[in-house]
N, C-alpha and C positions, 0 to 999 in steps of 0.2 A: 214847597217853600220852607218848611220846619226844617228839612236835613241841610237846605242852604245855609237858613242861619246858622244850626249848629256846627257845620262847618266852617263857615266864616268866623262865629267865635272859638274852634280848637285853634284855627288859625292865629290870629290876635294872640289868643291864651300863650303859644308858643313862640310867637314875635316878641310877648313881653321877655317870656322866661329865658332866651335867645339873649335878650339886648341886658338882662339882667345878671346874667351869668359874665356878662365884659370880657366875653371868651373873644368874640368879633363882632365888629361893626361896618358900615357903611361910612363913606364920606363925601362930603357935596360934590357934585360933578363939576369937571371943566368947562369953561364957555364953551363954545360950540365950534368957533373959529379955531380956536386953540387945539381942541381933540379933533376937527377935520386935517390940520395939519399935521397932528403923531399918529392918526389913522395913517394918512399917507405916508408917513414914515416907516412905520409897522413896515408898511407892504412893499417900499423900495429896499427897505435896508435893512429888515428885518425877516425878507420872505415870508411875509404873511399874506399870502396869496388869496386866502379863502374868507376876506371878514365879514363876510356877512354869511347865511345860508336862506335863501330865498331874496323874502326879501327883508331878512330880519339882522341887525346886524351881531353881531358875534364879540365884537369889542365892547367892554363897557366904559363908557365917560368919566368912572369913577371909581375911587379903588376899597378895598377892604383894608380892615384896620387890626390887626391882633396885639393884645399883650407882647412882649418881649419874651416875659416868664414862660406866656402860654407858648409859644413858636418856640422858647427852648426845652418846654416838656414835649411838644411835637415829635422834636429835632431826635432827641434823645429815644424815644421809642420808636420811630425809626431805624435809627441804628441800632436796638434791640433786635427788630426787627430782621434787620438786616443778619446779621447773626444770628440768629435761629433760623433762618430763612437757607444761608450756606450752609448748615452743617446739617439740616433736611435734606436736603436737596445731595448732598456727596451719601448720606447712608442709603437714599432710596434709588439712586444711579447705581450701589453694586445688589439691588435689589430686584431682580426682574418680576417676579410676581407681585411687586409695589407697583412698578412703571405702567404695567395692564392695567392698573386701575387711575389710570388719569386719564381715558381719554385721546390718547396722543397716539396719531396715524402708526399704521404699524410698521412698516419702514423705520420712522422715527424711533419706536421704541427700541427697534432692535438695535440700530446704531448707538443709543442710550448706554443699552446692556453690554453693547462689547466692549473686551478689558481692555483694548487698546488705547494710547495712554490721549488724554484728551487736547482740543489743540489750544497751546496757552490763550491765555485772557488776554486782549488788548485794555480792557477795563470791564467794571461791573456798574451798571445804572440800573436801579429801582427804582420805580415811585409808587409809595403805597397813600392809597383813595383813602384821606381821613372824613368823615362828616360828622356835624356837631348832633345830639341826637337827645331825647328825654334821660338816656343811660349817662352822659354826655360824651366825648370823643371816641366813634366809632371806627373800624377799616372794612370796608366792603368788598379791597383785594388789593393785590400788589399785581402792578405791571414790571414785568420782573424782566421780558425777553427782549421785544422793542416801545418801549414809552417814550411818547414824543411831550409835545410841549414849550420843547427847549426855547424858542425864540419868545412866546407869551409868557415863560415864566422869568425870560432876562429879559431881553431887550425892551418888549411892552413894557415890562415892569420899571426897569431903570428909567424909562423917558415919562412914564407918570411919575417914580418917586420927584424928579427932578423939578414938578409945581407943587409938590406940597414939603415944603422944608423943611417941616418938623418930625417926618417920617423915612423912614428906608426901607429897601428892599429886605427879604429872608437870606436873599442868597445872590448868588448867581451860575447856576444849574449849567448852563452851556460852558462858561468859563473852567467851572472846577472838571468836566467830562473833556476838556479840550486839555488841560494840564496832563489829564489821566492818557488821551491818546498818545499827545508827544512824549510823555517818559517810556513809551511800550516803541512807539515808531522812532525816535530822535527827533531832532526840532529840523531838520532837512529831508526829513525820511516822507515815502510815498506810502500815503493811503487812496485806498478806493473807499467808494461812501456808497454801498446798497440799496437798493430799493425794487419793487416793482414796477415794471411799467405800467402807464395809464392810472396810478394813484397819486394825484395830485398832492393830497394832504403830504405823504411820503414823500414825496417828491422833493416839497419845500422843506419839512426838515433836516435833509441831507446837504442840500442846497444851502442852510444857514449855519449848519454844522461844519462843511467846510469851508468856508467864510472867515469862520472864527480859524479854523484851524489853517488856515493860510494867513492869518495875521500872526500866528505864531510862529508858522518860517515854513510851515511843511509843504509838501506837493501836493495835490489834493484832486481827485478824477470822480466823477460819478457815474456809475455804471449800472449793470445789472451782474446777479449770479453768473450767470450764463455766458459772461465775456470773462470769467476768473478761469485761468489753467493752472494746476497746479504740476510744479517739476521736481519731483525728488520729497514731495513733502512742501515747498515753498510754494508760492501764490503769484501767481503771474497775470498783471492784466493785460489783455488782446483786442485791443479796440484799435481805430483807426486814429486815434489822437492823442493813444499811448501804447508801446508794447516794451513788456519790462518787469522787472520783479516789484514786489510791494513791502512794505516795510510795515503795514498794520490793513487791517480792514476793518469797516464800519457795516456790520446788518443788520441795516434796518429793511427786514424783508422777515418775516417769521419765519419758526422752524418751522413748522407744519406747513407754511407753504415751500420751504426750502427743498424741503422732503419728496416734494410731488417733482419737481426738476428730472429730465430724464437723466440716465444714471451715464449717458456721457458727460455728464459736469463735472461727477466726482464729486457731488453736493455732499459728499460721508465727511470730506475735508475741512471743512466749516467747522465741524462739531470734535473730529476724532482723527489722529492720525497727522493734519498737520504741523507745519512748523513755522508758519507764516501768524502773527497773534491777531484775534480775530475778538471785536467785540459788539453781543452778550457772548457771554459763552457755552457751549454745549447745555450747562446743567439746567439754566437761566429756565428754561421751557416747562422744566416738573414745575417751580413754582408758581407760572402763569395761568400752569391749567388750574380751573377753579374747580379743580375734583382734590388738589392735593389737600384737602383736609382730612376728606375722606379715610389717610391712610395713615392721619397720625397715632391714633393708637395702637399702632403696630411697630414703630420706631421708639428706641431708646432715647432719643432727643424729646425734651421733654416740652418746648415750644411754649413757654407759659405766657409771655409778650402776645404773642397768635393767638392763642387760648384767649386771655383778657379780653382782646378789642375785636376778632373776627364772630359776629353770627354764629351759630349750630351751623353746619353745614353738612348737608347728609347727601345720602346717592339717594334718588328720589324715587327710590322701589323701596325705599323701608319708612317714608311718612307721608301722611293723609295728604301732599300738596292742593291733590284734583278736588277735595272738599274744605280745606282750612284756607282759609286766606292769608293767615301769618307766616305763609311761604310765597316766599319768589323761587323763580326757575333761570336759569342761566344754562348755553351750552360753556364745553369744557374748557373752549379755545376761543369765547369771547373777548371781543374788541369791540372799543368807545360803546359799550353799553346795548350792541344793536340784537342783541337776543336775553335780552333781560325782561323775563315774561311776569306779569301782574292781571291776574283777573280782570281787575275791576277800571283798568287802563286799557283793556285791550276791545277789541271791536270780535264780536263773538265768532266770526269767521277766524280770526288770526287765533284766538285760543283754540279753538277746532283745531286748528294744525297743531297750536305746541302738544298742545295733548297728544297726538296721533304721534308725532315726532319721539318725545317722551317716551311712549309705549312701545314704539318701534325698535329706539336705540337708547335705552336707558343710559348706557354707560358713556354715552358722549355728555351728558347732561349732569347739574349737582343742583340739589333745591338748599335754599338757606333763607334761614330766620328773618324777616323782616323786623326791621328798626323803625322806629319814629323818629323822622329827620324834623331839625329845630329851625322853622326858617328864619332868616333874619331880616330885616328893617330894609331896605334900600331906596332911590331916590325914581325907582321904576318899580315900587309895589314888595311883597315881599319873594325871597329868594329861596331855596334851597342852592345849599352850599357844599362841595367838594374841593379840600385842600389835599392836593396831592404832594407831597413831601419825598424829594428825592434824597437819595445816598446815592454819592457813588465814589465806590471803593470802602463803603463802609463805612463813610463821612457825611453827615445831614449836608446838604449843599444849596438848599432855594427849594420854593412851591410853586405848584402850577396850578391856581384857581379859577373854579368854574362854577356859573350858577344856572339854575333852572329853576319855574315857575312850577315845575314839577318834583317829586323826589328823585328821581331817577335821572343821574346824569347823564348821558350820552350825546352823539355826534354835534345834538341843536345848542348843545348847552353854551352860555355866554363866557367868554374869558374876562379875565379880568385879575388885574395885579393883586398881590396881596403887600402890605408896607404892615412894616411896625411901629407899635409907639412905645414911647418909656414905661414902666410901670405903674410909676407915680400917675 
């Protein structure tokens, strides 16, 4: 009962220090008619397929509140970010004995390594995981290769700014990535939109992606890898509903799983070699893996933005992980959070494995420093909060926020818009 309350008061303690910092806040929720109605919205006209997971829902009633100032100091180390992030990423590409140390299938790597020249950028989208923290503004990683989002972080977002009139969105994340596709494809030009089969969540943001991009004039097909030919260097899709050259691609499908594709796709094409522009692009993948810290002191780029706001991040054969607890574990090529290992969270059969896993294949894994997340106030208890801040093309563009009853963000976590207010 003693470590309850003391935990229910760091909690509190930090709720204060949270609501008192005016970094972000909560705001009343909508009636209930009202956000049963832009639920159903969401999920008509916004492909949001998934709002609930179980039986818990996934949208929240009510939005977060940030400074202006603070979303423009956000915006801005982002775009730091983002730029330290490209000029890593091109030194450790003509680096092969850097690329061994991410982690990244070996196929993959090799295709990394060869000098063949790479295939242009349709666009570059990032979002890098900020969270509010005792340190205060933290990054726990950049999704760097496919970060989705896009429809929670515009369209939810825009139809809640639209009942609270004294606030506005960050951005609009989908809009400024559909600008970036059409000047790579033309405003008539055919894109295919990527994805795997049988993953819904992908599914729909390809699905809402070109939505938008056929309001802006283009063709727009979704497909998989595996229906792409390419002729001469060019990208050709072969489906039954289109066959014919492409004018841009969207992959949202990761490399690493690109990589496993058998090598009649041509899957080298995506990354190296073609002439069709393709976006992430090739390099996009070093910075995803959550091993690339591992190898910054071996780079002349000197990454001080990274430095400031990311954790120690070590390869977890050189600190105490298995007896300190101020380490978490991640593998290299984590997504939505779902091998993001914590002691004292886990059920002792599932740490038995990370351990064993760990020990097995060190080098797919990176341990890093845990933070003290600052939860904030909301009108469902209090939250741990993740503002994910995209660029793309190197420009702050919109957030995609989410919360959890826990620190650790991942797949259960609730969306939820983020608006701003004036300073004053």
């Amino acid at each position: 009962m003693t470590a309850i309350v003391a935990s229910q008061r760091r909690l509190m303690r930090s709720a204060i220090e949270a609501r008192d910092a005016h970094d972000l806040r909560a705001e009343c929720p909508l009636d209930s008619v009202v956000f049963s109605t832009l639920r159903r919205r969401a999920m008509l006209e916004g492909c949001k397929w998934d709002p609930q997971v179980g039986d818990v829902d996934t949208l929240a009633p009510f939005p977060l509140v940030m400074k202006r100032e603070v979303w423009q100091r956000l915006a801005s180390l982002a775009e730091q970010l983002t730029a330290e992030t490209v000029a890593a990423e091109a030194e450790i590409a003509g680096r092969p004995e850097l690329l061994g140390e991410l982690g990244l299938p070996a196929a993959l790597r090799r295709v990394l390594a060869d000098p063949t020249t790479t295939t242009p950028a349709a666009a570059r989208v990032i979002r890098f995981d900020f969270h509010f923290t005792t340190q205060g503004w933290r990054i726990s990683e950049a999704n760097s290769d496919v970060p989705g989002g896009f429809s929670e972080a515009s369209h939810f977002t825009a139809m809640m700014a639209a009942h609270y009139p004294k606030l506005e969105p960050a951005g609009n994340p989908a809009d400024a990535w559909c600008l970036a596709i059409v000047a790579a494809a033309g405003s008539r030009g055919v894109v295919a939109l990527l994805s795997a089969a049988g993953f819904m969540e992908d599914h729909q943001v390809i699905a809402f992606l070109a939505a938008r991009l056929r309001e802006s004039g283009c063709r727009t097909h979704l497909a998989k890898p595996e229906q792409i030919i390419w002729h001469d260097g060019i990208a050709h899709l072969d489906t039954t509903w289109h066959r014919g050259p492409l004018d841009a691609i969207v992959r949202f499908h990761q490399a690493e799983w690109v990589s496993r594709l058998p090598k009649g796709t041509e899957w080298k094409l995506f990354f190296r070699g073609g002439r069709t522009p393709v976006a992430n692009p090739a390099l996009a993948v070093i910075s995803e893996s959550k091993r690339f810290p591992i190898v910054w002191g071996r780079l002349s780029a000197t990454l001080p933005t990274w430095r400031a706001l990311l954790p120690e991040t070590r390869d977890p054969r050189d600190v105490p992980w298995a007896h300190d607890d101020g380490w978490l574990l991640k593998t290299a090529m984590c997504n939505t959070g779902d091998t993001v290992s914590v002691r004292e969270w886990m059920r002792p059969e599932a740490w038995w494995r990370t351990r064993l896993n760990v020990h097995l294949l060190p080098g797919n894994w990176a341990a890093q420093r845990r933070f003290e997340s600052l939860p904030v106030a909301t009108p469902i208890g209090l939250r741990h909060v993740c503002i994910g801040v995209y660029t793309v093309n190197g420009r702050a563009a919109g957030a995609y926020a989410r919360m959890s009853e826990k620190p650790v963000i991942d797949f259960a976590a609730m969306d939820v818009a983020l608006l701003l207010e004036e300073n004053d």
